[in-house]
NUTINU-420889 format. One record per residue (C-alpha): residue number from 1; x, y, z; residue in three letters. Coordinates in pm, whole numbers, padded with zeros to 5 digits, m for minus. Layout:
<r><num>NUM</num><xx>X</xx><yy>Y</yy><zz>Z</zz><residu>ALA</residu></r>
...
END
This chain:
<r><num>1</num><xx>00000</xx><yy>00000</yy><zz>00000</zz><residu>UNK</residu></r>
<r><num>2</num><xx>00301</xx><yy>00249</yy><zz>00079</zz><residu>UNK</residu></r>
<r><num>3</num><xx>00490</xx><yy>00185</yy><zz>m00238</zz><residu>UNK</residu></r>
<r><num>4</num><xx>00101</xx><yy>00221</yy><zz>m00449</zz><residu>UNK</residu></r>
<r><num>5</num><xx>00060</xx><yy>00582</yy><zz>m00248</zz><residu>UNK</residu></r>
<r><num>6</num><xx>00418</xx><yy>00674</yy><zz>m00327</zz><residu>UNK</residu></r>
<r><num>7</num><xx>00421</xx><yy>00603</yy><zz>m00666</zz><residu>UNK</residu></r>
<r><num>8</num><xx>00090</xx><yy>00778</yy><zz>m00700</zz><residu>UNK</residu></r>
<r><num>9</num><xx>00216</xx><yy>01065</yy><zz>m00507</zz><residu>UNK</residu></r>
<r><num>10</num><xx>00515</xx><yy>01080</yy><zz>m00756</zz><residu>UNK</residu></r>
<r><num>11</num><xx>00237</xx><yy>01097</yy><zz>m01055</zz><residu>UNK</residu></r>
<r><num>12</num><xx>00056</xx><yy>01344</yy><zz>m00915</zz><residu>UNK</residu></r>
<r><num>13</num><xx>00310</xx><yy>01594</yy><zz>m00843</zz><residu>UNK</residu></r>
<r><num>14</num><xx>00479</xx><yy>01583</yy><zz>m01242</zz><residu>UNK</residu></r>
<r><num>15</num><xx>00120</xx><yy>01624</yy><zz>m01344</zz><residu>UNK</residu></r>
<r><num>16</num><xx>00093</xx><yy>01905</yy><zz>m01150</zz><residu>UNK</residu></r>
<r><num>17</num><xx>00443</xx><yy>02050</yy><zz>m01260</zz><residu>UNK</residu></r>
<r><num>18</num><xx>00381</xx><yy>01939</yy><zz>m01635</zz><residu>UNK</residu></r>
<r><num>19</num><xx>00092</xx><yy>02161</yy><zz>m01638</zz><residu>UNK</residu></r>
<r><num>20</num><xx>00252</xx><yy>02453</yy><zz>m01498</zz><residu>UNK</residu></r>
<r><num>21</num><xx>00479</xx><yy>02485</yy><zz>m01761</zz><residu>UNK</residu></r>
<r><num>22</num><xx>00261</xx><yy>02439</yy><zz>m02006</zz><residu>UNK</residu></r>
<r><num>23</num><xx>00071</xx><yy>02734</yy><zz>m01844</zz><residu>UNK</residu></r>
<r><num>24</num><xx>00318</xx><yy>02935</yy><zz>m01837</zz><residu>UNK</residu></r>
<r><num>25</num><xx>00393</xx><yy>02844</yy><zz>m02212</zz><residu>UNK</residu></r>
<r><num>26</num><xx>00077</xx><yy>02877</yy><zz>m02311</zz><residu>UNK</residu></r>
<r><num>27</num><xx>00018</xx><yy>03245</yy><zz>m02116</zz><residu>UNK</residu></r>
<r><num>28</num><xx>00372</xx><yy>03377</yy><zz>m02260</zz><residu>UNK</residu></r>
<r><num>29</num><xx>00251</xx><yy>03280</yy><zz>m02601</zz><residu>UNK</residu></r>
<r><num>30</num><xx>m00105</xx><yy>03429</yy><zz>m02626</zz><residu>UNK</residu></r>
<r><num>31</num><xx>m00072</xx><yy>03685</yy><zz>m02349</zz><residu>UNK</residu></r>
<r><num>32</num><xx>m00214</xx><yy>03730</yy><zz>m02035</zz><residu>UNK</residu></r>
<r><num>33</num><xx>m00578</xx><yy>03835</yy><zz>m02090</zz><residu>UNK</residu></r>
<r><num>34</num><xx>m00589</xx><yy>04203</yy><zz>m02040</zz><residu>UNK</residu></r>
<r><num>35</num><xx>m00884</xx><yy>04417</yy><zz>m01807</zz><residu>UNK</residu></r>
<r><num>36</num><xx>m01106</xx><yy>04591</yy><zz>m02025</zz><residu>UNK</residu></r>
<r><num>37</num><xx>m01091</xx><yy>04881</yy><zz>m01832</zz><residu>UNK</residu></r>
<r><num>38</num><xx>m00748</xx><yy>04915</yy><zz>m01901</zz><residu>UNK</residu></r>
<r><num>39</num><xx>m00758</xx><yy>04779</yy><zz>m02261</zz><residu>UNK</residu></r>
<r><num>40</num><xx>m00771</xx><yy>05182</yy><zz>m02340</zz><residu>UNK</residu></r>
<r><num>41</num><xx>m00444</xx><yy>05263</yy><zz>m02264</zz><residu>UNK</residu></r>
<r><num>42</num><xx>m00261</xx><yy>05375</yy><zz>m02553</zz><residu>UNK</residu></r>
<r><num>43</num><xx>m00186</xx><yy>05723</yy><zz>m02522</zz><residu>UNK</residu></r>
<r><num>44</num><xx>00051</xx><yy>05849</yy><zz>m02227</zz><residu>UNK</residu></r>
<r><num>45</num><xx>00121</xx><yy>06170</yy><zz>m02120</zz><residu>UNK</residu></r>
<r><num>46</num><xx>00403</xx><yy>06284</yy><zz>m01976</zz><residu>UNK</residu></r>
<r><num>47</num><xx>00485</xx><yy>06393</yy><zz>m01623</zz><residu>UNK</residu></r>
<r><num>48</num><xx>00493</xx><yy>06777</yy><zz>m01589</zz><residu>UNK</residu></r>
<r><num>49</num><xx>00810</xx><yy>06974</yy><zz>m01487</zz><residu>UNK</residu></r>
<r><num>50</num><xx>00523</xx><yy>07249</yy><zz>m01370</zz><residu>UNK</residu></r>
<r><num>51</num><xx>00617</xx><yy>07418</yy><zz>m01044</zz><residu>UNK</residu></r>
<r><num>52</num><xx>00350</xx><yy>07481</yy><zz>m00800</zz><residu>UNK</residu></r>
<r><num>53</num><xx>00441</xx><yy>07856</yy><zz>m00788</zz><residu>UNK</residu></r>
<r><num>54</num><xx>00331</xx><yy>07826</yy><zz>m01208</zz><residu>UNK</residu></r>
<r><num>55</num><xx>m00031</xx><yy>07799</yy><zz>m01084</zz><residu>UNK</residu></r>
<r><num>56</num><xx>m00283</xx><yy>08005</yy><zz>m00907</zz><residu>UNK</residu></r>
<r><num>57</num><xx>m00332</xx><yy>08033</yy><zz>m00583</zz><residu>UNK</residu></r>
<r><num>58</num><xx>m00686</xx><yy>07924</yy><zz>m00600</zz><residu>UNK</residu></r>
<r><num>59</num><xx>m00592</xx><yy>07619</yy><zz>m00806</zz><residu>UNK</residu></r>
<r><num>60</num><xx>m00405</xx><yy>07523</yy><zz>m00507</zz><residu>UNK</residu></r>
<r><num>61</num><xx>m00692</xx><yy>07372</yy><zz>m00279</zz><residu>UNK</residu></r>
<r><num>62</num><xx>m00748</xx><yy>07037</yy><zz>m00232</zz><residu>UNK</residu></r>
<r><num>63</num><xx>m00994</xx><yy>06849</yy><zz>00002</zz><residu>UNK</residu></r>
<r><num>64</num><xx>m00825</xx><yy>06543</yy><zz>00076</zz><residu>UNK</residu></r>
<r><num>65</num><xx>m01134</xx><yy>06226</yy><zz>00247</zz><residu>UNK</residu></r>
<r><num>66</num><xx>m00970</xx><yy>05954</yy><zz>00433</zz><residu>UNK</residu></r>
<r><num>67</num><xx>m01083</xx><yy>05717</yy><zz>00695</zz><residu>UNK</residu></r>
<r><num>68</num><xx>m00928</xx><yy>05765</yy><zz>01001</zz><residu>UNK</residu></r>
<r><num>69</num><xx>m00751</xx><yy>05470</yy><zz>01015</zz><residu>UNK</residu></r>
<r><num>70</num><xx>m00537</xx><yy>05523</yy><zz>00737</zz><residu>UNK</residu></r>
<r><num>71</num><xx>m00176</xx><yy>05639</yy><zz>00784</zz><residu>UNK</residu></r>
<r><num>72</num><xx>m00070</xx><yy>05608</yy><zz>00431</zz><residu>UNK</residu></r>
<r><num>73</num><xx>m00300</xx><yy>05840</yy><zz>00385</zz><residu>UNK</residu></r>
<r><num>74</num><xx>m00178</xx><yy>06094</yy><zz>00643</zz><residu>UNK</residu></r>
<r><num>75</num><xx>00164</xx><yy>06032</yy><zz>00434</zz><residu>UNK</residu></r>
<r><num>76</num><xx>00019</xx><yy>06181</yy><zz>00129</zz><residu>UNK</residu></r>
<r><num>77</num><xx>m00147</xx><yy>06476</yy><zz>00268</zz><residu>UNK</residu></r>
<r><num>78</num><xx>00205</xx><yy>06582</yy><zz>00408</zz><residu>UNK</residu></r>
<r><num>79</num><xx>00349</xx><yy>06515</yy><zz>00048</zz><residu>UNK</residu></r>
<r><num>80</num><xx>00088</xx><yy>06772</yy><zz>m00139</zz><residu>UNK</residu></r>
<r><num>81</num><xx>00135</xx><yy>07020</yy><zz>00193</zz><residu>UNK</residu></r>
<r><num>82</num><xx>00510</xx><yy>07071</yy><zz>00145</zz><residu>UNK</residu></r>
<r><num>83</num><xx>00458</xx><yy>07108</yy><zz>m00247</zz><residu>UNK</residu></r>
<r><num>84</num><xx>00239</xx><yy>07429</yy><zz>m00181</zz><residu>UNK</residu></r>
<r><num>85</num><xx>m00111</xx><yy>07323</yy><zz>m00148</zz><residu>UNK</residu></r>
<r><num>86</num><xx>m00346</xx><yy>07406</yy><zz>00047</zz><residu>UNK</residu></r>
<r><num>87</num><xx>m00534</xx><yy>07128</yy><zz>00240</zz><residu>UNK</residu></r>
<r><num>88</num><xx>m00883</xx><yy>07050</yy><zz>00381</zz><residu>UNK</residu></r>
<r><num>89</num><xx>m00847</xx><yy>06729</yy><zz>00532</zz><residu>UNK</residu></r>
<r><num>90</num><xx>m01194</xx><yy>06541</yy><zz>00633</zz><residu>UNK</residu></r>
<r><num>91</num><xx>m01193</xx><yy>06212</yy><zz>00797</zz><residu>UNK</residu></r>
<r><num>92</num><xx>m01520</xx><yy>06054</yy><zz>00663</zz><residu>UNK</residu></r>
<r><num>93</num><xx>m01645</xx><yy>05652</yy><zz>00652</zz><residu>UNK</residu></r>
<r><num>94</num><xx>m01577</xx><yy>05471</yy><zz>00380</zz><residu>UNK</residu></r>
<r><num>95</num><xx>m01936</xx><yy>05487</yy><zz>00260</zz><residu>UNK</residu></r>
<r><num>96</num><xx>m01929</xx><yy>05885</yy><zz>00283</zz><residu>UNK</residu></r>
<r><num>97</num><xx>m01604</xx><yy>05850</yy><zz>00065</zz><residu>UNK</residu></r>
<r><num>98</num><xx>m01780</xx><yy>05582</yy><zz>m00178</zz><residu>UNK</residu></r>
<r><num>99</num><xx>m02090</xx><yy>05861</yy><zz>m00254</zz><residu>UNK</residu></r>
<r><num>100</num><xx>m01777</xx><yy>06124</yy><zz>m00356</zz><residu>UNK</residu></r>
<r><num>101</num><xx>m01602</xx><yy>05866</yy><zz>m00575</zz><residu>UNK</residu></r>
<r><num>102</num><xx>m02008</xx><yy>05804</yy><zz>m00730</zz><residu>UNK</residu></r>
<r><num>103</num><xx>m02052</xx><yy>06135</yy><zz>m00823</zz><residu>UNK</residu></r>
<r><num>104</num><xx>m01710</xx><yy>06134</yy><zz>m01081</zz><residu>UNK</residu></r>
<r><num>105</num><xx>m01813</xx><yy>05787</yy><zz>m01140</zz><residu>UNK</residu></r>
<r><num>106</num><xx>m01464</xx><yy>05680</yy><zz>m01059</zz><residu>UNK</residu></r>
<r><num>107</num><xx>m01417</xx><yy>05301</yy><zz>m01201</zz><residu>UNK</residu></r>
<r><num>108</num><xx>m01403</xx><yy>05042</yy><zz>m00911</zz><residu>UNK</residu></r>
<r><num>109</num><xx>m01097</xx><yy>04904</yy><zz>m01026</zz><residu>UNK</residu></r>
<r><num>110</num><xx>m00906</xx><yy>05262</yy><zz>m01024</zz><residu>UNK</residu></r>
<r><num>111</num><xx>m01002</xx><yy>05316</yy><zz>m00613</zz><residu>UNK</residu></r>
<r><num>112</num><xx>m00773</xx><yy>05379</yy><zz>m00354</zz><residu>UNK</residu></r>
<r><num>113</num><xx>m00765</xx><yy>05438</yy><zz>00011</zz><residu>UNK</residu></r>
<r><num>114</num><xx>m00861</xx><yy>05834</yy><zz>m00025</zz><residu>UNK</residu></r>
<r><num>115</num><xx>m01009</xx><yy>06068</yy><zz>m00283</zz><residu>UNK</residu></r>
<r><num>116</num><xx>m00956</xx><yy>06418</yy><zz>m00320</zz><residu>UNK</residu></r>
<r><num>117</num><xx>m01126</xx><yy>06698</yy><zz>m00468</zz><residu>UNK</residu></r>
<r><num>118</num><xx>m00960</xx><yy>06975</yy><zz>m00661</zz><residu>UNK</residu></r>
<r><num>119</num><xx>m01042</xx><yy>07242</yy><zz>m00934</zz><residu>UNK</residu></r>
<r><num>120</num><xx>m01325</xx><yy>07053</yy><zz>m01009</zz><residu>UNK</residu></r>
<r><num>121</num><xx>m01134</xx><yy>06679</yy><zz>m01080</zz><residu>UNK</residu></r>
<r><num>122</num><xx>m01133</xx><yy>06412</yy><zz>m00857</zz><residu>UNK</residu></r>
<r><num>123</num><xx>m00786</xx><yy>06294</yy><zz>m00743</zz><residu>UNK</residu></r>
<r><num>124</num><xx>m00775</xx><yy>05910</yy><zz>m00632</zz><residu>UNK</residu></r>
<r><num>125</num><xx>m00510</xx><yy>05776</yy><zz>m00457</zz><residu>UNK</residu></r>
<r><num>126</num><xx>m00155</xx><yy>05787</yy><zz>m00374</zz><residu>UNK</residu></r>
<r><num>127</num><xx>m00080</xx><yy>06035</yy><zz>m00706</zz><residu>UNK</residu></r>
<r><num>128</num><xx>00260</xx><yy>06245</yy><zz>m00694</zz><residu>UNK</residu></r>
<r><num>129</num><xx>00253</xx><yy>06586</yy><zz>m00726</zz><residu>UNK</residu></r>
<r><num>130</num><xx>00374</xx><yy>06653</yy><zz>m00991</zz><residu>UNK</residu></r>
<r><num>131</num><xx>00078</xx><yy>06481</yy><zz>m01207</zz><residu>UNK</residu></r>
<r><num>132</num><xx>m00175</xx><yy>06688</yy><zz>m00979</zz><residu>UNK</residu></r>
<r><num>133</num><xx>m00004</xx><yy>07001</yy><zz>m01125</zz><residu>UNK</residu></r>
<r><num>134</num><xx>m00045</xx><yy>06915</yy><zz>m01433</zz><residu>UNK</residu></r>
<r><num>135</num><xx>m00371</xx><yy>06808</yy><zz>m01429</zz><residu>UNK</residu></r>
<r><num>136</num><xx>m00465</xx><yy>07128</yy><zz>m01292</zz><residu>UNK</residu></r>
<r><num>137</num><xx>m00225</xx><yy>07333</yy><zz>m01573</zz><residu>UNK</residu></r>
<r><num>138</num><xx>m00397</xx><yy>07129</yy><zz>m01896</zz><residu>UNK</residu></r>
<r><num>139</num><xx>m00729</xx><yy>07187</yy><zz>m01794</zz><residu>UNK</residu></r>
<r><num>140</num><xx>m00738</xx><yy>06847</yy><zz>m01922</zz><residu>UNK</residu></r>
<r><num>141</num><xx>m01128</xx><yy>06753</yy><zz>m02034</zz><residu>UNK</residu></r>
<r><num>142</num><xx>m01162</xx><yy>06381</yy><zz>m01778</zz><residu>UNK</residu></r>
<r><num>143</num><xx>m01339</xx><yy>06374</yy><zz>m01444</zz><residu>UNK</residu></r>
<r><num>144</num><xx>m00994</xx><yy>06294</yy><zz>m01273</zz><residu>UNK</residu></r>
<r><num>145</num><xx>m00696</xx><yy>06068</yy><zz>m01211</zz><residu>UNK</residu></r>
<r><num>146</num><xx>m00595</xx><yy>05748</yy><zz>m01043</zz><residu>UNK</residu></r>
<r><num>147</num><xx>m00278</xx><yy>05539</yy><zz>m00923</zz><residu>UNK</residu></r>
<r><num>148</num><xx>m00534</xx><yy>05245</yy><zz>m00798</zz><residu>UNK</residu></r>
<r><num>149</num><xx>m00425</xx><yy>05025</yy><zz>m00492</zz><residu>UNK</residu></r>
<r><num>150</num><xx>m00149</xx><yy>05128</yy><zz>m00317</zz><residu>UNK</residu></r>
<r><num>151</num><xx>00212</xx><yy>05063</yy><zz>m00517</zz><residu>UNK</residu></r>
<r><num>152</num><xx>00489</xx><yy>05077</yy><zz>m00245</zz><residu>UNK</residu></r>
<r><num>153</num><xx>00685</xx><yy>05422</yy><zz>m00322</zz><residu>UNK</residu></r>
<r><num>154</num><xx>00443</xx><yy>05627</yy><zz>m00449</zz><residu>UNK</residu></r>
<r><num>155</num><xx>00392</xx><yy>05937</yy><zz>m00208</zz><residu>UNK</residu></r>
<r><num>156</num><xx>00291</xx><yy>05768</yy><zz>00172</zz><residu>UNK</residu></r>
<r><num>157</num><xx>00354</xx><yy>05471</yy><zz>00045</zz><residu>UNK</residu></r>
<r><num>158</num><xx>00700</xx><yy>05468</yy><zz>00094</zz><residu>UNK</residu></r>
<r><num>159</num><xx>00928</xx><yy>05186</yy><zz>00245</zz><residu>UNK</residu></r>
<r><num>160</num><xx>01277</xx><yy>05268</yy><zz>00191</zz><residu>UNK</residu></r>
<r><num>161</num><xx>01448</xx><yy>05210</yy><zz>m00146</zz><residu>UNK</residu></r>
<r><num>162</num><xx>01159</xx><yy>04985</yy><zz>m00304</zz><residu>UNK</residu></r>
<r><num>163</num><xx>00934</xx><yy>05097</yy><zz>m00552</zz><residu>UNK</residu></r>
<r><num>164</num><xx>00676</xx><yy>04955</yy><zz>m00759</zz><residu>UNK</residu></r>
<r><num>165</num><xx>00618</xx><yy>05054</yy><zz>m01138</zz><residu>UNK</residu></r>
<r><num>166</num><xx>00277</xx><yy>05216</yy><zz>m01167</zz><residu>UNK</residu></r>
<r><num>167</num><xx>00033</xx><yy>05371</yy><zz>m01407</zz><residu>UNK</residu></r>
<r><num>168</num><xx>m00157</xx><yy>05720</yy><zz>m01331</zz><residu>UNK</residu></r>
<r><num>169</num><xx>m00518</xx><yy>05616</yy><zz>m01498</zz><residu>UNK</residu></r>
<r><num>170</num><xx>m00716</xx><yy>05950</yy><zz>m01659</zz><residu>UNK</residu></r>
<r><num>171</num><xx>m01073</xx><yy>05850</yy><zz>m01627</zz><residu>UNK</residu></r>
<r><num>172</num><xx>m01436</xx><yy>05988</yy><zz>m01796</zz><residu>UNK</residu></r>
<r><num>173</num><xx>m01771</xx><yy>06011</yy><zz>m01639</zz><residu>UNK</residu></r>
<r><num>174</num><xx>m01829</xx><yy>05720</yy><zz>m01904</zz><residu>UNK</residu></r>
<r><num>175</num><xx>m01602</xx><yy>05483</yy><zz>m01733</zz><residu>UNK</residu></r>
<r><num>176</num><xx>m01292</xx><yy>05513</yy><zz>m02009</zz><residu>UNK</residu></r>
<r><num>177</num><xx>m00974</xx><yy>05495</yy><zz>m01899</zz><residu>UNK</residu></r>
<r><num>178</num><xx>m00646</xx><yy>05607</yy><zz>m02062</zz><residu>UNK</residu></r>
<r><num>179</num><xx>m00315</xx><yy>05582</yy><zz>m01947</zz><residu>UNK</residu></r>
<r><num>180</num><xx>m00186</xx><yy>06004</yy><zz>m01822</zz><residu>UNK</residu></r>
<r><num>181</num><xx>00144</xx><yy>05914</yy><zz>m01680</zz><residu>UNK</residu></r>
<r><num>182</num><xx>00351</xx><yy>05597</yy><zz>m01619</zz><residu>UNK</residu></r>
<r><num>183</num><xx>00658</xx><yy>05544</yy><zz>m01363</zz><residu>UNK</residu></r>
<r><num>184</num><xx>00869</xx><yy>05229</yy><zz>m01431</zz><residu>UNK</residu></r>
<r><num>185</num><xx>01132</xx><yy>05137</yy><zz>m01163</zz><residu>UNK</residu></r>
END
């Protein structure tokens, strides 16, 4: 009986290795299937070399809505503060923050752990500053921007010297997505 289990045991276990590399064949071949939110990401724009002192004062207000458990979140808030802006910070529940992130119609997969509100765009996420500015400068015609989850090394996110490539998602009130600026590490 222990020889009958062994050999088995051996069986199953090159089955299950066969077939992972003949997954991974078969996914490096045709691709990996791609989100169809993100299927629209073809143009890129580039990150701004805008100073803060380039824009308005007015166009400097942001109201930043976090939960009040988040300290990433406090981390971001400090990043925009020492680039010039000027902060309202509201701690709200998550469902408060949900009904803000409704009214832009910000896709589900482009959330983050806090949403902002400035010149009339909403600003999802740990986004660097410089990508804020120039959202504000183009006057660009989207309901806002998005660096969805939480890539380690974006502002607040920060642990040291690691850093995670990551994509700043435009978004419309229609749900389409383009890339506006990507950050490859």
């Amino acid at each position: 009986m222990k020889k009958v289990f062994s050999n088995w045991m051996q069986s199953l276990i090159a089955g299950v290795a066969v077939a992972g590399v003949l997954g991974v064949a078969y996914w490096s071949f045709v691709g990996l299937p791609e989100n169809p939110t993100f299927s629209a990401t073809t143009q890129t724009i580039t990150n701004s070399d805008l100073l803060t002192t380039d824009l308005a004062p007015q166009a400097l207000n942001i109201t930043v809505y976090r939960t009040p458990t988040c300290g990433c979140c406090k981390g971001w808030v400090e990043h925009i503060k020492k680039n010039g802006f000027q902060v309202t910070d509201i701690v709200k529940p998550e469902s408060e923050i949900k009904t803000i992130r409704q009214k832009y119609n910000l896709p589900l997969d482009l959330t983050s752990c806090h949403t902002s509100e400035i010149a009339g765009y909403l600003v999802e996420g740990h986004i660097p500053v410089a990508d804020v500015q120039g959202l504000i400068a183009q006057k660009a015609d989207i309901a806002g921007i998005s660096v969805p989850g939480m890539p380690i090394g974006t502002p607040g996110m920060e642990m040291g010297d690691r850093k995670q490539s990551f994509d700043v998602f435009a978004f419309q009130k229609d749900g389409q997505t383009r890339v506006f600026n990507s950050y490859k590490f």
